[in-house]
N, CA and C of each residue as an Amber inpcrd file, in Angstrom:
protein
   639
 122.1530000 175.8560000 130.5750000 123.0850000 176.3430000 129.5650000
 123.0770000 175.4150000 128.3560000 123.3810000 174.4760000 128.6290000
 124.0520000 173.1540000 127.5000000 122.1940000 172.8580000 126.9190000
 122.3830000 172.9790000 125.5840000 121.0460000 173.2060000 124.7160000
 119.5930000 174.2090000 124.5270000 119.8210000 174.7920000 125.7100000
 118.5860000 175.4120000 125.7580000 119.5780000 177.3050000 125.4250000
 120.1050000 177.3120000 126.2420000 120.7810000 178.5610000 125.1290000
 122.0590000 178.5120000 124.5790000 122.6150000 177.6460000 124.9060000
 123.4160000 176.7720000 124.0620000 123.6510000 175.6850000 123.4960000
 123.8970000 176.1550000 121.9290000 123.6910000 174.7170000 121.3570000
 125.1390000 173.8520000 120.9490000 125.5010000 172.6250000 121.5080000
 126.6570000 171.6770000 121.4490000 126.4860000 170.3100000 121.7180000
 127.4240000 169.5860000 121.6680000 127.2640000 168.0740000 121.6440000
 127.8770000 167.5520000 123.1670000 127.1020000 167.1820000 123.7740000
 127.6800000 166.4610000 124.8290000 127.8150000 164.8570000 124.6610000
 129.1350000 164.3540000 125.0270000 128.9350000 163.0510000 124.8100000
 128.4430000 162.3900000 125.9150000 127.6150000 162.1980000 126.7610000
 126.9590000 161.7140000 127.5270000 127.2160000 160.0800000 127.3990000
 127.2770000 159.4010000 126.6120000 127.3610000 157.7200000 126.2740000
 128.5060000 157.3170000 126.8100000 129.8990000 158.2450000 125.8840000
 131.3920000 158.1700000 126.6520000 131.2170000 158.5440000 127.8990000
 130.7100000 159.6190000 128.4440000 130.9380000 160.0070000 129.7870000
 130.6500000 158.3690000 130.8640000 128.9770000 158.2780000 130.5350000
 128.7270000 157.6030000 131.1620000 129.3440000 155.8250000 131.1900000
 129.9870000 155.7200000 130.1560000 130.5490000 154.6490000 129.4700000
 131.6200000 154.4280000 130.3480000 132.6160000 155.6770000 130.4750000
 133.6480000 156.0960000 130.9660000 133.5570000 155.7550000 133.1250000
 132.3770000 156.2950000 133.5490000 131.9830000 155.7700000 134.8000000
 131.9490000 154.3380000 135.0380000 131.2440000 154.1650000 134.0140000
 130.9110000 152.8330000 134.6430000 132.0290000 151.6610000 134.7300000
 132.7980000 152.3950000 133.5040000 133.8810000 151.3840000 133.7430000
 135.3050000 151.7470000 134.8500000 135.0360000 152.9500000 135.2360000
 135.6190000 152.9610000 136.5630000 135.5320000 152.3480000 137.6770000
 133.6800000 152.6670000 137.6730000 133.1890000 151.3930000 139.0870000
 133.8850000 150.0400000 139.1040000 133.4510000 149.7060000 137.9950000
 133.5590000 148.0080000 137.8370000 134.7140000 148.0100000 137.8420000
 135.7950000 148.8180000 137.5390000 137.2820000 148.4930000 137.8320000
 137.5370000 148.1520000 139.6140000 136.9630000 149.5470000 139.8840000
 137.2710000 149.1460000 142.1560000 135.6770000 148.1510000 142.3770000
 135.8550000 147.6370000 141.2570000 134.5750000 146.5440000 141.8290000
 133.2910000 146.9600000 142.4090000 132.7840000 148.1050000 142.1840000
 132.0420000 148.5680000 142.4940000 130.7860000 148.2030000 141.2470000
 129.6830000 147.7590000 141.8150000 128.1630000 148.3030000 140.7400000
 127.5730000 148.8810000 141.3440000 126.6680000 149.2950000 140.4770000
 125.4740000 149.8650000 140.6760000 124.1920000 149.4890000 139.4910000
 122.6000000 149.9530000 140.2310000 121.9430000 149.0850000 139.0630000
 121.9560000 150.0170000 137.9190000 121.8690000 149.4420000 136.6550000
 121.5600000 150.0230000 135.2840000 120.9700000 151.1000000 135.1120000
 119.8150000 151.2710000 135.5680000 118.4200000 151.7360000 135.7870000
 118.9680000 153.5800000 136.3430000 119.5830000 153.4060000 137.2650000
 120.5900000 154.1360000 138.1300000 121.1120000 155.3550000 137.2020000
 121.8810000 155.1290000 135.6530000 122.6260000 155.5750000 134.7590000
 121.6500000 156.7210000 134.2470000 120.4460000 156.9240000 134.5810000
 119.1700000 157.9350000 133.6310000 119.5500000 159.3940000 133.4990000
 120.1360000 159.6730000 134.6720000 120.9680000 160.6380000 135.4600000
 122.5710000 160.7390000 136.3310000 122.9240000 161.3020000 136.3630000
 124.3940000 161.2910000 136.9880000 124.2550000 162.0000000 138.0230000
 122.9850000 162.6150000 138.3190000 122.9960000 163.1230000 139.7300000
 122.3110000 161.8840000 140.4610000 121.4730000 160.8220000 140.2170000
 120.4690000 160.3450000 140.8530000 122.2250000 158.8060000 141.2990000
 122.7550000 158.7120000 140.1950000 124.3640000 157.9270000 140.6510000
 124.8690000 158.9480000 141.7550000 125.0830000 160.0250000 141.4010000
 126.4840000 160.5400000 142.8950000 125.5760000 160.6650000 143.7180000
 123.9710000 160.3750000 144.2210000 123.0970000 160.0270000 145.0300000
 123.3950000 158.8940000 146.2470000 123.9030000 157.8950000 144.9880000
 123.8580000 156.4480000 145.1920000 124.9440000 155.9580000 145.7320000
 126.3260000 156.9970000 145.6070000 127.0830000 156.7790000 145.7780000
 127.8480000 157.1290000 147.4970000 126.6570000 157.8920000 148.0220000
 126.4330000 158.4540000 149.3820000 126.3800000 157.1070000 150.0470000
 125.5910000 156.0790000 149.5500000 125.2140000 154.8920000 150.4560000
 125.9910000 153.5790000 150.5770000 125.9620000 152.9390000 151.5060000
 126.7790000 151.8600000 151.6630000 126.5960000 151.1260000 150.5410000
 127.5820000 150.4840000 150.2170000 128.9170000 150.0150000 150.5110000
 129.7920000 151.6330000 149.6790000 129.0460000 151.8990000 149.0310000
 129.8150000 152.7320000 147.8360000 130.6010000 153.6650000 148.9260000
 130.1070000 154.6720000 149.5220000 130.3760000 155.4580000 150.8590000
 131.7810000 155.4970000 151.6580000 132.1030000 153.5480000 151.6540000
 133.6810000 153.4670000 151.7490000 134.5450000 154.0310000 150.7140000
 134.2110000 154.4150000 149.6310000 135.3580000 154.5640000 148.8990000
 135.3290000 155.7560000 148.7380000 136.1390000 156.3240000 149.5030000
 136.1780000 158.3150000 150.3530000 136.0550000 158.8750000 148.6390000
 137.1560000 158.6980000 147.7580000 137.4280000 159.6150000 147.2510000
 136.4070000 158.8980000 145.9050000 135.1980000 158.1830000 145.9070000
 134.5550000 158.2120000 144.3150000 133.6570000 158.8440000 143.5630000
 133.6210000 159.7030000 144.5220000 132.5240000 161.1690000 144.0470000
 133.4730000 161.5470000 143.2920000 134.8180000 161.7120000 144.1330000
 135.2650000 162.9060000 143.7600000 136.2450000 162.5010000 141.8790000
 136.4200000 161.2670000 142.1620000 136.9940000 160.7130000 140.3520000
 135.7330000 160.6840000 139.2970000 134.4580000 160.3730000 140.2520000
 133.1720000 160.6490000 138.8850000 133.0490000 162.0530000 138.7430000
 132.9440000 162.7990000 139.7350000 133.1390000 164.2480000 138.9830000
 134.3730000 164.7080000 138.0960000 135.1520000 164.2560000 138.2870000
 136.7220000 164.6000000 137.6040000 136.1290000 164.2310000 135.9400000
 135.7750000 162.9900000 136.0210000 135.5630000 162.2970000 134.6040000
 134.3670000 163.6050000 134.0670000 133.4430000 164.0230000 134.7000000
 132.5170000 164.5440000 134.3350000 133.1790000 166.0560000 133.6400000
 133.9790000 166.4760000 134.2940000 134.8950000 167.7710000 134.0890000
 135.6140000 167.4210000 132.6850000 135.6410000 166.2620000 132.4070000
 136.8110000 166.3000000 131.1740000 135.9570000 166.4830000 130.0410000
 135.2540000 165.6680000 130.3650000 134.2040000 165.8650000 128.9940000
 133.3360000 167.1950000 129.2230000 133.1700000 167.9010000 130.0680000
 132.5810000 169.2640000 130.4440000 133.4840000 170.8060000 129.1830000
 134.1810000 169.9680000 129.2040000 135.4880000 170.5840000 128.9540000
 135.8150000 170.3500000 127.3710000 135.4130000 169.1230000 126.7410000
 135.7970000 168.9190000 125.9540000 134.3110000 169.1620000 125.0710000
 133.2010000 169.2650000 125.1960000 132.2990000 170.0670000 124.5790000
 132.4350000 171.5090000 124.3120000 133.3140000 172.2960000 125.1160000
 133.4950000 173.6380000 125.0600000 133.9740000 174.6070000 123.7690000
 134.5200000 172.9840000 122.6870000 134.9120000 173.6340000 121.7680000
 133.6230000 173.9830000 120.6090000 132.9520000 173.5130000 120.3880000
 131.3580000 173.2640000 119.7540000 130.1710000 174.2140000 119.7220000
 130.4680000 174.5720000 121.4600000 129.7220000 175.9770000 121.9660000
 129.0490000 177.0920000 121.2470000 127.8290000 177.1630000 120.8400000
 127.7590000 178.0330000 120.0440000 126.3770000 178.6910000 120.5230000
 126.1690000 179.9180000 120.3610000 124.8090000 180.2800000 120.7620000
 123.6540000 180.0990000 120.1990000 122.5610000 179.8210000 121.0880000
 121.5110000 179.4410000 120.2860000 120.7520000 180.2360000 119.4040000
 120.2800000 179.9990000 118.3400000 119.8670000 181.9630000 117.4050000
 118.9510000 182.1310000 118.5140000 118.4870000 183.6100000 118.8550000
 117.8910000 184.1150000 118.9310000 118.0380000 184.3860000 120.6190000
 118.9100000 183.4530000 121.2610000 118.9320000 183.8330000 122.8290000
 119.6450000 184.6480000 123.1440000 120.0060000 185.3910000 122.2540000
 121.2220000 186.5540000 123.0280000 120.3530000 187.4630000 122.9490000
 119.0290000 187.6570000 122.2330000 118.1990000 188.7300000 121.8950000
 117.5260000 188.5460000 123.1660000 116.8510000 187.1780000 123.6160000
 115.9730000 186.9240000 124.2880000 116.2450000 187.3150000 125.8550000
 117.1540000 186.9050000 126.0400000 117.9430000 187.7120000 127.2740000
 118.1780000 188.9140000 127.3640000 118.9350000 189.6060000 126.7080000
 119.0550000 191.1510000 126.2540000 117.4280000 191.7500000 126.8100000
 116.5670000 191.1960000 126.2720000 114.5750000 191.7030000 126.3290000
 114.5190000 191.7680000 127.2330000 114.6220000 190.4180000 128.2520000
 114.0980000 189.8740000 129.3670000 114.5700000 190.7750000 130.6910000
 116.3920000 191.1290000 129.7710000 116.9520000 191.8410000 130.9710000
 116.7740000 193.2550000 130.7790000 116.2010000 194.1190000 129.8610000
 115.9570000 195.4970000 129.6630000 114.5500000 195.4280000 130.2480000
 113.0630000 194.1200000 130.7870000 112.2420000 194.3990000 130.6520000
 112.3870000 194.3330000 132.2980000 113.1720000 194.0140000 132.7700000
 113.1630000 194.5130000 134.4170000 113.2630000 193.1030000 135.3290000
 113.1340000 191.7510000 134.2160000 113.5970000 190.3570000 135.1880000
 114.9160000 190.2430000 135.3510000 114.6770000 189.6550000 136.6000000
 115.7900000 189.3510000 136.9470000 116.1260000 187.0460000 136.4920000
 117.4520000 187.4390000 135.8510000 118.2660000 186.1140000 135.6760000
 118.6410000 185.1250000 135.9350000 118.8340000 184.1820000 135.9950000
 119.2690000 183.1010000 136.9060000 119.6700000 182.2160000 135.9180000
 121.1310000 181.4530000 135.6680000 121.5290000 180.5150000 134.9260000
 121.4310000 178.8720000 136.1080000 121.2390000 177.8960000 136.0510000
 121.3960000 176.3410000 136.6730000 122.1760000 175.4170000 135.5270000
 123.0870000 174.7140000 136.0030000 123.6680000 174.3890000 135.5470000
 124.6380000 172.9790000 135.7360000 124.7250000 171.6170000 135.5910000
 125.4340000 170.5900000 135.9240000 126.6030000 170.5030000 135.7190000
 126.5620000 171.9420000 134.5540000 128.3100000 171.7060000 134.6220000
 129.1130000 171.8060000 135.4980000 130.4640000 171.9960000 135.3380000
 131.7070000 172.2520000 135.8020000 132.0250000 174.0810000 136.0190000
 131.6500000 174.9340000 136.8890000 131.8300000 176.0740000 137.1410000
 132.6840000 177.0910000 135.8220000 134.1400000 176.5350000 135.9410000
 135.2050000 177.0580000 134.8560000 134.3510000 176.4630000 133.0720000
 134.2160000 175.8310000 133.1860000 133.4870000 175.8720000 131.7420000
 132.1440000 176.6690000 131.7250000 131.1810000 176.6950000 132.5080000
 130.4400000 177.6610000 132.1980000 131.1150000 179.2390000 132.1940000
 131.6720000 179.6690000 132.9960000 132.4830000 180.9220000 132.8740000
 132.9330000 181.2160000 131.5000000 133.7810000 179.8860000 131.2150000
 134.1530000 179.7160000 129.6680000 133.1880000 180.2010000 128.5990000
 132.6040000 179.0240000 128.8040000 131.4320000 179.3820000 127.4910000
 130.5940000 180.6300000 127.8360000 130.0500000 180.7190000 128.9910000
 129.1240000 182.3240000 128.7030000 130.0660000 183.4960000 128.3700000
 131.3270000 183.3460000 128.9020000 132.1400000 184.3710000 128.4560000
 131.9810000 184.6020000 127.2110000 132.9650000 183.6380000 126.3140000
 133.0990000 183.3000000 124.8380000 131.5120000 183.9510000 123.9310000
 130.6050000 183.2620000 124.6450000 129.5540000 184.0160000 123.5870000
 127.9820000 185.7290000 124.0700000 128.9320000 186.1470000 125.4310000
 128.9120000 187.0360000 125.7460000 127.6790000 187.3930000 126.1550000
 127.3920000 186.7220000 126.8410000 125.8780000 186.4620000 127.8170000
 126.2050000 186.3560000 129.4790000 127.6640000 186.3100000 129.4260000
 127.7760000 185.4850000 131.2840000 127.0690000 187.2690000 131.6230000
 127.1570000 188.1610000 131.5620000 127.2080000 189.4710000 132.5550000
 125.4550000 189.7370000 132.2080000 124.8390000 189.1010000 131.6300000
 123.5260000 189.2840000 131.2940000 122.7390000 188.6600000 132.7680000
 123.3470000 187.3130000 133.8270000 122.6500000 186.4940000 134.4160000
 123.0640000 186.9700000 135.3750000 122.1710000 187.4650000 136.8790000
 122.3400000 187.7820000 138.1780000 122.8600000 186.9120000 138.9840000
 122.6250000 185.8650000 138.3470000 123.4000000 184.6100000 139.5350000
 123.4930000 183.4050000 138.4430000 124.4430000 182.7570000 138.7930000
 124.9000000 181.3150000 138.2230000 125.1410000 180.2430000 139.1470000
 124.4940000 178.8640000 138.7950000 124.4640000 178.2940000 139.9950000
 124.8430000 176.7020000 139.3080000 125.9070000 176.4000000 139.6020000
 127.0940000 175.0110000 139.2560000 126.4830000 174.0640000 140.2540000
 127.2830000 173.0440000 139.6540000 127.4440000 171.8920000 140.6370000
 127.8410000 171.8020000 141.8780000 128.6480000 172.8980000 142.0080000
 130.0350000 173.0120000 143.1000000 129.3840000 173.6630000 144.0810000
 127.9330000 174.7010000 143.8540000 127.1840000 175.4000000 144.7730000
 125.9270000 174.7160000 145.3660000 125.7040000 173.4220000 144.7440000
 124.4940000 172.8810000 145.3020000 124.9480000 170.8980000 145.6950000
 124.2050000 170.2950000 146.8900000 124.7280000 169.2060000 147.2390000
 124.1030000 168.0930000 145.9620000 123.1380000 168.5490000 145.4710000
 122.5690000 167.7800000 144.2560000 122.1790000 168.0480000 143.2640000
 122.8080000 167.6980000 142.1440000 122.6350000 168.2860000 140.9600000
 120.5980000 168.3610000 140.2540000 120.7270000 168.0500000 139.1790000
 119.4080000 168.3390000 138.4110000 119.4050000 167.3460000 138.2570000
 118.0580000 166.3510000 138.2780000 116.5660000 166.3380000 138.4730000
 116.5320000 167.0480000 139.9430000 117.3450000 166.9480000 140.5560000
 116.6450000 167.2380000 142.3100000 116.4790000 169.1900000 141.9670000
 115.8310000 169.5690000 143.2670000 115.4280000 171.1080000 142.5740000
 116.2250000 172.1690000 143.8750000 117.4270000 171.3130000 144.1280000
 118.6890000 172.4910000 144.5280000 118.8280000 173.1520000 144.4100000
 119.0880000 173.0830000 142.7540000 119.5530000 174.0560000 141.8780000
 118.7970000 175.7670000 142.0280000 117.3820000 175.2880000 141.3880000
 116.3700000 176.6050000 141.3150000 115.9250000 176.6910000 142.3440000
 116.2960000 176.3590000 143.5680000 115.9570000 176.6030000 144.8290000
 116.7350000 177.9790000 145.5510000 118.4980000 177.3620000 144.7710000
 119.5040000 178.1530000 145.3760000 119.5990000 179.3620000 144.6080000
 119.1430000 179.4820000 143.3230000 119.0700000 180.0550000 142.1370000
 117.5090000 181.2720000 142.8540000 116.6730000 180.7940000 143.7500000
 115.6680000 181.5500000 143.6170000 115.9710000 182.7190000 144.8030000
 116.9320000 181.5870000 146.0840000 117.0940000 182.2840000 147.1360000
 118.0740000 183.6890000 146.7000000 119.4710000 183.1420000 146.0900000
 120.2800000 184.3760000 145.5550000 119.3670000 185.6180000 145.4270000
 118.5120000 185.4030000 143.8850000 117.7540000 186.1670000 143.7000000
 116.5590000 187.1760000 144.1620000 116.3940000 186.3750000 145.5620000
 115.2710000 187.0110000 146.5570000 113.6930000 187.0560000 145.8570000
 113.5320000 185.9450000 145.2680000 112.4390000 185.3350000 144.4590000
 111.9860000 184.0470000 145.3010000 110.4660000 184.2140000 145.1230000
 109.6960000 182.9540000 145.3570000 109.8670000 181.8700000 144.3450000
 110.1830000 180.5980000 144.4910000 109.7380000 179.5860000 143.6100000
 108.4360000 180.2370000 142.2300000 107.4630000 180.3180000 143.1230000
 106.2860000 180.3470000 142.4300000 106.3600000 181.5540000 141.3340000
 107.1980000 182.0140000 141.2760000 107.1380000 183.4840000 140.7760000
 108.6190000 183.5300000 139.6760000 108.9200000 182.3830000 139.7220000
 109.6650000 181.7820000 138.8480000 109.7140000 181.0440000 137.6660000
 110.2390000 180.9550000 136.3900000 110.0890000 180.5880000 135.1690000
 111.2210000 179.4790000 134.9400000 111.4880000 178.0850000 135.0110000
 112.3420000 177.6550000 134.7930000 112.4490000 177.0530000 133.1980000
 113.2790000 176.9170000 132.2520000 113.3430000 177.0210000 131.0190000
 114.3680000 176.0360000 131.0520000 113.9880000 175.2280000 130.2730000
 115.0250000 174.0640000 129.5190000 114.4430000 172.9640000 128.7400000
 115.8530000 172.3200000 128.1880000 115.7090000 171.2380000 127.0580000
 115.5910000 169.5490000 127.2210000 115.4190000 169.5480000 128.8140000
 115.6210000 168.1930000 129.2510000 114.7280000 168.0830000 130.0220000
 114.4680000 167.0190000 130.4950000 113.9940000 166.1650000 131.5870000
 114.1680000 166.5540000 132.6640000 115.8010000 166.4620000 132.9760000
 115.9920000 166.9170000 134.2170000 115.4740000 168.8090000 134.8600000
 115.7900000 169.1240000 133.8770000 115.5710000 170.7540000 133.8500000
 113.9770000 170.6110000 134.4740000 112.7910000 169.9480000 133.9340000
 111.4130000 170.0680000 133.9190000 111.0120000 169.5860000 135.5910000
 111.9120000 168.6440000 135.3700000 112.0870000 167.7900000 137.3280000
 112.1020000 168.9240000 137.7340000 113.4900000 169.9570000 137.8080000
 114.1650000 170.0900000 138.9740000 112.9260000 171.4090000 139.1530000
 112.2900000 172.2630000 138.1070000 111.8880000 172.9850000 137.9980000
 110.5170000 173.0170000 138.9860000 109.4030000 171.9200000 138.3660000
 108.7260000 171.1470000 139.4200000 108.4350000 170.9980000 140.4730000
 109.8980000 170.0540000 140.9370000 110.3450000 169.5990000 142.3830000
 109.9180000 171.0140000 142.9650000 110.8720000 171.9970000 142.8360000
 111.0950000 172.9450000 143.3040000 109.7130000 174.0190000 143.4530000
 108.4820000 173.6670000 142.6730000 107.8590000 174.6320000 142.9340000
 107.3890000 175.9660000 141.8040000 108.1760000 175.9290000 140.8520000
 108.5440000 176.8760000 139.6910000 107.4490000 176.1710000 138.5600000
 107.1410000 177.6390000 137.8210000 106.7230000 177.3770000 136.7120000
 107.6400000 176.7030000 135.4860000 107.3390000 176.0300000 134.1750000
 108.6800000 175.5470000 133.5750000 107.6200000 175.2790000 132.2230000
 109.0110000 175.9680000 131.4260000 108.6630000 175.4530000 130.0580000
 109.8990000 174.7990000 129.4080000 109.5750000 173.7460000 128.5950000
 109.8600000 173.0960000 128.2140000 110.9380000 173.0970000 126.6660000
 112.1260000 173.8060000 126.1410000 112.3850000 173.8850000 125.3550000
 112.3360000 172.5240000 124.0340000 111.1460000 172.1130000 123.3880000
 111.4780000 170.7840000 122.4890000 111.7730000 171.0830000 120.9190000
 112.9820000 171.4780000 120.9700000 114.2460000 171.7030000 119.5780000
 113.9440000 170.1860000 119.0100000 113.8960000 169.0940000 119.9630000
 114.0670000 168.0950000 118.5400000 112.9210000 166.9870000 118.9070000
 111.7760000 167.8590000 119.0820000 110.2980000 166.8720000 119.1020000
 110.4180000 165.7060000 120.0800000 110.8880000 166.0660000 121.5110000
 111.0530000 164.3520000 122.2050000 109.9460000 164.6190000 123.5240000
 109.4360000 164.1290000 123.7170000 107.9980000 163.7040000 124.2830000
 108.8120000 163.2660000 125.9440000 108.3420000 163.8280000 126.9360000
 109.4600000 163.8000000 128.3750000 108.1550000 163.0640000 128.8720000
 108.2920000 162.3730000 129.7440000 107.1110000 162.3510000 131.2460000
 106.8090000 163.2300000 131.9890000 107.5990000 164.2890000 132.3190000
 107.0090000 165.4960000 132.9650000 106.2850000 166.4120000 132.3840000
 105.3920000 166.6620000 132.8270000 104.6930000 167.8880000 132.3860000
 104.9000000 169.2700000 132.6230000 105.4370000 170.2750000 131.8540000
 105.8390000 171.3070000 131.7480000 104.3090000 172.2630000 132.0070000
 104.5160000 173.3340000 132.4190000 103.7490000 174.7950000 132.4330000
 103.3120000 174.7780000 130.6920000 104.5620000 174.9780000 130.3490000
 104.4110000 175.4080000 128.9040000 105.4580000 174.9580000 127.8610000
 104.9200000 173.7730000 127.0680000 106.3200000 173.6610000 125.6330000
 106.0930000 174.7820000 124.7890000 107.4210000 175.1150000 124.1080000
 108.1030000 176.0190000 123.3990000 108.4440000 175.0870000 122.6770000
 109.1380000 175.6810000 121.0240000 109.8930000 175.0490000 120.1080000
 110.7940000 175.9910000 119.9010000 110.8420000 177.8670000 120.0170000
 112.2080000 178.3560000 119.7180000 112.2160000 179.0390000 121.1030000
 113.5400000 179.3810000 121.5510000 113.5670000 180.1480000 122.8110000
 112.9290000 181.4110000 122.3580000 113.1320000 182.2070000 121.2980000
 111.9630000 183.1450000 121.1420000 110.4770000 183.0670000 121.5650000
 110.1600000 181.9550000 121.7850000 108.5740000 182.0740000 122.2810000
 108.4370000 181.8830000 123.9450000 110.0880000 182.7460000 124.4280000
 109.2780000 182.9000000 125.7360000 108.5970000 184.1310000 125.7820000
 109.0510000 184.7180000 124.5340000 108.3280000 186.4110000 125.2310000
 106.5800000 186.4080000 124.7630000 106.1140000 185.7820000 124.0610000
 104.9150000 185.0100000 124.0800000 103.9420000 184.3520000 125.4230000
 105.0070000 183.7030000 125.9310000 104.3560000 183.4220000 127.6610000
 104.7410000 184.4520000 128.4450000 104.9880000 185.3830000 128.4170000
 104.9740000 186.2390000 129.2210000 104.3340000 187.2480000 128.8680000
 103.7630000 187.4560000 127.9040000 102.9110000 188.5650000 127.1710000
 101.7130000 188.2290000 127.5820000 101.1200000 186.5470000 127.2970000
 100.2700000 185.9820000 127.5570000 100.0640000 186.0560000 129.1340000
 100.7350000 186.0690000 130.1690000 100.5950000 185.9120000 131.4210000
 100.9500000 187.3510000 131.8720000 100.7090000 188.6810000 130.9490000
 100.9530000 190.0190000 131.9950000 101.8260000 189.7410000 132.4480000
 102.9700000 189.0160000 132.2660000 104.5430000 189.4190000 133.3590000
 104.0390000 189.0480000 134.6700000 102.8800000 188.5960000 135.4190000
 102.4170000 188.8720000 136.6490000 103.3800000 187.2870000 137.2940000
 103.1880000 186.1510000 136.8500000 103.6370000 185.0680000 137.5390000
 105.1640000 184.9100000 137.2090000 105.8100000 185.7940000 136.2140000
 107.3680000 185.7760000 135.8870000 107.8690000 186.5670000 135.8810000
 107.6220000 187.7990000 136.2800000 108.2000000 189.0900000 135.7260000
 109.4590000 188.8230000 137.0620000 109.2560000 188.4470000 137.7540000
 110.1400000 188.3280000 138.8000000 111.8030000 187.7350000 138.5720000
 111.5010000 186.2200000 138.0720000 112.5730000 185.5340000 137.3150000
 112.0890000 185.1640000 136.3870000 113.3010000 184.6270000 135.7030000
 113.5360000 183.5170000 134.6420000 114.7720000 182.8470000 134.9370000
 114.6110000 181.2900000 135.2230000 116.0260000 180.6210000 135.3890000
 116.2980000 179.7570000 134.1860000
C-alpha cells in the first residue's frame, strides 16, 4: 500500500527513534544493525533475554500503530493506480493487497481513496506471524487466493516488498519512483505503476494473469 499505490510520508526515523528509546528505557538493547527492518526487531524480540518481557511486542506494535495512523492524513493515490487496478481487475486477475500496516488504517485509507473493494484479499500484520522482508505475507496472500507463488506478481517500492516477494517464490517488480538502487534483484523495475500493463502484455498474461499482489 504505503508508496507503491499510495503515495505519503511515513516517519520511519521517529518511529524507529521512538522504539528504541523504549528498549533502552526497560533496559533492553538490541544491535544497531537489527533497526533495517521492524520485522527482522519483533524477530529478535522472540529470543532470550528479550522474550521475558511478555508484553514488548505488544508496546512496539502499539508505537507502530500511532504513527500508522498518523500518516493517514497525507494519503493520497498514486496517479494512475486506480486505473491500473480497475484494468487488471476487468482483465480477469485476481488481487491481493500485503501490507505492514495496522489493519484499521489500511481499511481507512483504501476506503478513503476507493480501491479497498477492488482487492480479493488484504493481508495485515495481524494475519501473518512475520511481517515483510519474510514472505508470510505473499504466501498467505497467495493461499487466500488459491494461486501458486510462481504464478504470482508481487509489486512494490521497497526492499522489503522485493525480499518478501522472492523469499516466497513470486515474480516481483520493483516500483523505483525515486531512482534508489536495492540489493535485491527484482523480475522487473518499473518507474510508473502504469508500466505494469507492459509486463504483462510482454509476458501473454501466462506467468501473471493469475495474481498480482
Amino acid at each position: 500500500m504505503d508508496g507503491t499505490i499510495i503515495k505519503n510520508s511515513y516517519p520511519f526515523p521517529q518511529a524507529k527513534a521512538e522504539i528504541l528509546a523504549t528498549l533502552r528505557s526497560r533496559g533492553l538493547y538490541v544491535p544497531d544493525d537489527i533497526y533495517g527492518s521492524i520485522a527482522n526487531l519483533l524477530e529478535k524480540l522472540k529470543e532470550p533475554p528479550y522474550n521475558d518481557h511478555t508484553n514488548i511486542r505488544g508496546v512496539i506494535l502499539s508505537i507502530l500503530t500511532k504513527y500508522d495512523f498518523e500518516c493517514t492524513g497525507d494519503a493520497k493515490l498514486r496517479r494512475g493506480a486506480l486505473g491500473i487496478l480497475r484494468r487488471l481487475k476487468q482483465d480477469g486477475y485476481r488481487l491481493g493487497l500485503i501490507s505492514n500496516s495496522n489493519l484499521l488504517v489500511v481499511r481507512k485509507v483504501l476506503g478513503a481513496t476507493r480501491v479497498y473493494s477492488l482487492f480479493d484479499v488484504v493481508i495485515t500484520r495481524e494475519c501473518v506471524e512475520r511481517m515483510k522482508p519474510y514472505p508470510d505475507m505473499v504466501l498467505a496472500a497467495c493461499e487466500k487466493l488459491g494461486v501458486h507463488p510462481s504464478n504470482t506478481l508481487v509489486v512494490g517500492d521497497s526492499w522489503v516488498d522485493i525480499e518478501a516477494g522472492s523469499a516466497a517464490g513470486a515474480k516481483t517488480a520493483y516500483l523505483n519512483t525515486k531512482n534508489t538502487d536495492i540489493p535485491q534483484h527484482p523480475t522487473y523495475e518499473i518507474r510508473k505503476i502504469t508500466q505494469l500493463l507492459k509486463i504483462l502484455v510482454e509476458n501473454g498474461g501466462s506467468t501473471t494473469r493469475e495474481a498480482a499482489v
